[in-house]
C-alpha positions as CSV (number, residue, x, y, z in Angstrom):
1,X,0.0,0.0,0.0
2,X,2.8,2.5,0.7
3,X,5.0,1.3,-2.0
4,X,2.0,1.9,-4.1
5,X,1.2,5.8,-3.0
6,X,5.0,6.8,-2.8
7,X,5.1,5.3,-7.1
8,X,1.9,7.3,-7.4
9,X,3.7,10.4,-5.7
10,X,6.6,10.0,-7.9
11,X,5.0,9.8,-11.0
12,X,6.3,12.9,-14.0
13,X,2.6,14.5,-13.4
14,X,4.0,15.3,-10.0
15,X,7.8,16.0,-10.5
16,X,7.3,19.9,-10.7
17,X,5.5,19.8,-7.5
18,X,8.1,17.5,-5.8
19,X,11.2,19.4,-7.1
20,X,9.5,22.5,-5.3
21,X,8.8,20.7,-2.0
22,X,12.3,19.6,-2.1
23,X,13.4,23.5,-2.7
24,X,11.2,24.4,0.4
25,X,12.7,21.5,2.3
26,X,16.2,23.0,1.0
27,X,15.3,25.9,3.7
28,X,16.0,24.7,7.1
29,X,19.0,23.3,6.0
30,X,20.5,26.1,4.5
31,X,19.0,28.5,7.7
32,X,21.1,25.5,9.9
33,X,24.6,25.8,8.1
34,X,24.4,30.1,8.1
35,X,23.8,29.8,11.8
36,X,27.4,29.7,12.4
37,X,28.8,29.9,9.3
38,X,32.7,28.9,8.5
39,X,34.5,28.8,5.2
40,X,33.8,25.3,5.5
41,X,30.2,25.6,6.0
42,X,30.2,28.2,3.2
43,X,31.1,26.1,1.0
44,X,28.4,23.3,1.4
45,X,25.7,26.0,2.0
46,X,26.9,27.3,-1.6
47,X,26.4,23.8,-3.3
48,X,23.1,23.2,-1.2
49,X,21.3,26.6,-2.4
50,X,22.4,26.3,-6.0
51,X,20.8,23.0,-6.7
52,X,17.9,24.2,-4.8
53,X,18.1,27.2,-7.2
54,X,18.4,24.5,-9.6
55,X,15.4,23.0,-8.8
56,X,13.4,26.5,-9.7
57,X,14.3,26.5,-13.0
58,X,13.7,22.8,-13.6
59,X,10.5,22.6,-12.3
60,X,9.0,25.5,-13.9
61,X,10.7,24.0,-17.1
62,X,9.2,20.7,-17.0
63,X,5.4,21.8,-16.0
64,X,5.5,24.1,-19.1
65,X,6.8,21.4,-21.6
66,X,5.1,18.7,-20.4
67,X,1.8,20.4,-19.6
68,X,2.0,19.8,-15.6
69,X,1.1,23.4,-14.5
70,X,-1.2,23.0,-11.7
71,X,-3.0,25.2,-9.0
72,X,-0.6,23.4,-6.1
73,X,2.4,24.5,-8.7
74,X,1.7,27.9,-9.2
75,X,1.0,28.8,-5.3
76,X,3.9,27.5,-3.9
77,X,6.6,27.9,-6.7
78,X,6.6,31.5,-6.4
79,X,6.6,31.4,-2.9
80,X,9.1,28.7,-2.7
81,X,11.8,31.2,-4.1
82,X,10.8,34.0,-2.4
83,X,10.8,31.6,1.0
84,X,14.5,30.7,0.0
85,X,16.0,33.9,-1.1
86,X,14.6,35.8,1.9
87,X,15.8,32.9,4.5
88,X,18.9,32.9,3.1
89,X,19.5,37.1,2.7
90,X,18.4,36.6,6.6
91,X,21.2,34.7,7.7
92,X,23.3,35.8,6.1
93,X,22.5,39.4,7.5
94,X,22.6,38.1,11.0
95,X,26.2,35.7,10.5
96,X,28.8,37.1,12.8
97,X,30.7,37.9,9.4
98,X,32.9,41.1,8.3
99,X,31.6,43.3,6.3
100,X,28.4,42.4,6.9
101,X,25.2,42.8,5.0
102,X,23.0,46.2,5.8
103,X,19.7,45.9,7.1
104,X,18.9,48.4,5.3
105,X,19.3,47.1,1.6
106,X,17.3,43.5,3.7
107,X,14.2,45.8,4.2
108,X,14.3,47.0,0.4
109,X,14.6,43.4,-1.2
110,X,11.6,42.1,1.3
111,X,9.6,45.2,1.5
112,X,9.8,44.8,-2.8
113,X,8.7,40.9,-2.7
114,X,5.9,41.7,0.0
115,X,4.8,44.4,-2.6
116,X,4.3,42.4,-5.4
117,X,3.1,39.2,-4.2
118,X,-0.1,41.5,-2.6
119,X,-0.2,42.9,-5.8
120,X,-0.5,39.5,-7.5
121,X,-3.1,38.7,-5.0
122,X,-5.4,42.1,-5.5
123,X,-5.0,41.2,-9.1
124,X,-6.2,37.8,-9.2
125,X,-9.3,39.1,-7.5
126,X,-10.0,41.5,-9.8
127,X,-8.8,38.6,-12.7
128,X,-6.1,40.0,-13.7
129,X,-3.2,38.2,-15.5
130,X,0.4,39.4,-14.0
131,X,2.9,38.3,-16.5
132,X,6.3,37.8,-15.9
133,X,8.4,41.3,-16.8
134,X,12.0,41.1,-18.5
135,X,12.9,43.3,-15.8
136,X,11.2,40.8,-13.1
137,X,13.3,37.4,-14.7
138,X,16.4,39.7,-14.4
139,X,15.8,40.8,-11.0
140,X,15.7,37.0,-10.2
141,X,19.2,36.5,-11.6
142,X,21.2,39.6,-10.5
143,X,19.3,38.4,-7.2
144,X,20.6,34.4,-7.5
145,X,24.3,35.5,-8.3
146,X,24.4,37.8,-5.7
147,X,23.4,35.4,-2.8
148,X,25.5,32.8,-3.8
149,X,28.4,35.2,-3.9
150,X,27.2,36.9,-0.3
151,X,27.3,32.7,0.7
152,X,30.5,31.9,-0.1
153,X,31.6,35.4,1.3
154,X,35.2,34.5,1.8
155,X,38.2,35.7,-0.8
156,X,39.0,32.9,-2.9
157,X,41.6,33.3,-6.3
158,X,42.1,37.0,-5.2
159,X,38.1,37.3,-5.8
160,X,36.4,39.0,-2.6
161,X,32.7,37.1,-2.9
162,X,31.5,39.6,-0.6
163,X,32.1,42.4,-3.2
164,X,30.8,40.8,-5.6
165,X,27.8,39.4,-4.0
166,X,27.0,43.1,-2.6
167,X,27.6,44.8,-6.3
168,X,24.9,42.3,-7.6
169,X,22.5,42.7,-4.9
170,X,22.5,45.9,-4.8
171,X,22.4,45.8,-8.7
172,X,19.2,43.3,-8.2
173,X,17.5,45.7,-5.6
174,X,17.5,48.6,-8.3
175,X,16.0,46.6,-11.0
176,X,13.7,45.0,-8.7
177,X,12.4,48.3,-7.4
178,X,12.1,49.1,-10.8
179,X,10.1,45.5,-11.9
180,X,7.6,46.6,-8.9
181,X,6.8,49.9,-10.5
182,X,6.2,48.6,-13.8
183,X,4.0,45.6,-12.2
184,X,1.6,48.3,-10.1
185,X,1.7,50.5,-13.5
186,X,0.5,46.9,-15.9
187,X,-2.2,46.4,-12.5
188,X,-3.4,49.6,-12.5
189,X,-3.7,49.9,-16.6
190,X,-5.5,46.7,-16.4
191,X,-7.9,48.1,-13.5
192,X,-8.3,51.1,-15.2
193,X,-9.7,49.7,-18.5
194,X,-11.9,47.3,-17.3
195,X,-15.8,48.5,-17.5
196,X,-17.2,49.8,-14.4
């Protein structure tokens, strides 16, 4: 009977779904290893956030070629990443580590996602359809590089990871400020030419 749900759980229809339970699941572990980080622990919380990051691009890529999107999916990918980047930016921000990172650039990256995800929601009331900007996907990115570089933290090959992680973050906290403007602006046009 088990044997038969946990092949019924593993099946392809349920792989996107899976790979972004195991990215949520990816959290705890990754808060654990920041909690006193070392160049050691660096390391292996590096390789343990990029194949959960891994996992965000494979699952969104194998629901939309294979036709798996589902209601589960598109709840809980979205937050999923948001759960991961934030947990991570956390600890890292709180890690007895020199230079540090400012609270202050922590509020504008979280203040930005809570933004748009209760944008997303007031526009799915109103049935609205909030595509994905350019300047959204790059935020992601700029945002990915930059918290694996903050990670890994230490100099390595002459290459201070701190710098570079802070240059990118900072770089991903522009265009994401940006991204949220031109969200509320593609909300508020939709809102505004929809009959009374």
């Amino acid at each position: 009977m088990l044997a038969d749900a946990l092949a019924a759980a593993f099946t392809l229809r349920n792989l996107p779904n899976l790979l972004t339970m195991a990215r949520i699941a990816a959290i705890p572990v990754i808060v654990w290893l920041l909690h006193d980080p070392s160049p050691g622990t660096a390391l292996v919380t590096f390789v343990v956030f990029l194949v959960a990051s891994i996992t965000d691009f494979l699952d969104g890529y194998i629901a939309r070629r294979y036709g798996l999107v589902s209601a589960l999916g598109q709840l809980l990918d979205p937050l999923a990443d948001k759960l991961l980047v934030v947990s991570a930016l956390i600890m890292i921000a709180l890690a007895d580590w020199e230079p540090s990172l400012p609270a202050w650039l922590l509020v504008i990256i979280i203040g930005r996602e809570l933004a748009v995800t209760g944008l997303r929601s007031i526009a799915a009331t109103e049935g609205i359809v909030l595509g994905a900007e350019a300047s959204g996907k790059l935020k992601m990115i700029l945002q990915l590089i930059g918290v694996h570089a903050l990670i890994i933290h230490y100099t390595y090959f002459g290459i201070s990871f701190h710098s570079v992680g802070m240059f990118t973050l900072l770089a991903s906290a522009v265009v994401g400020v940006w991204s949220a403007v031109e969200y509320h602006m593609q909300v508020f046009r939709a809102m505004a030419a929809k009959p009374d």
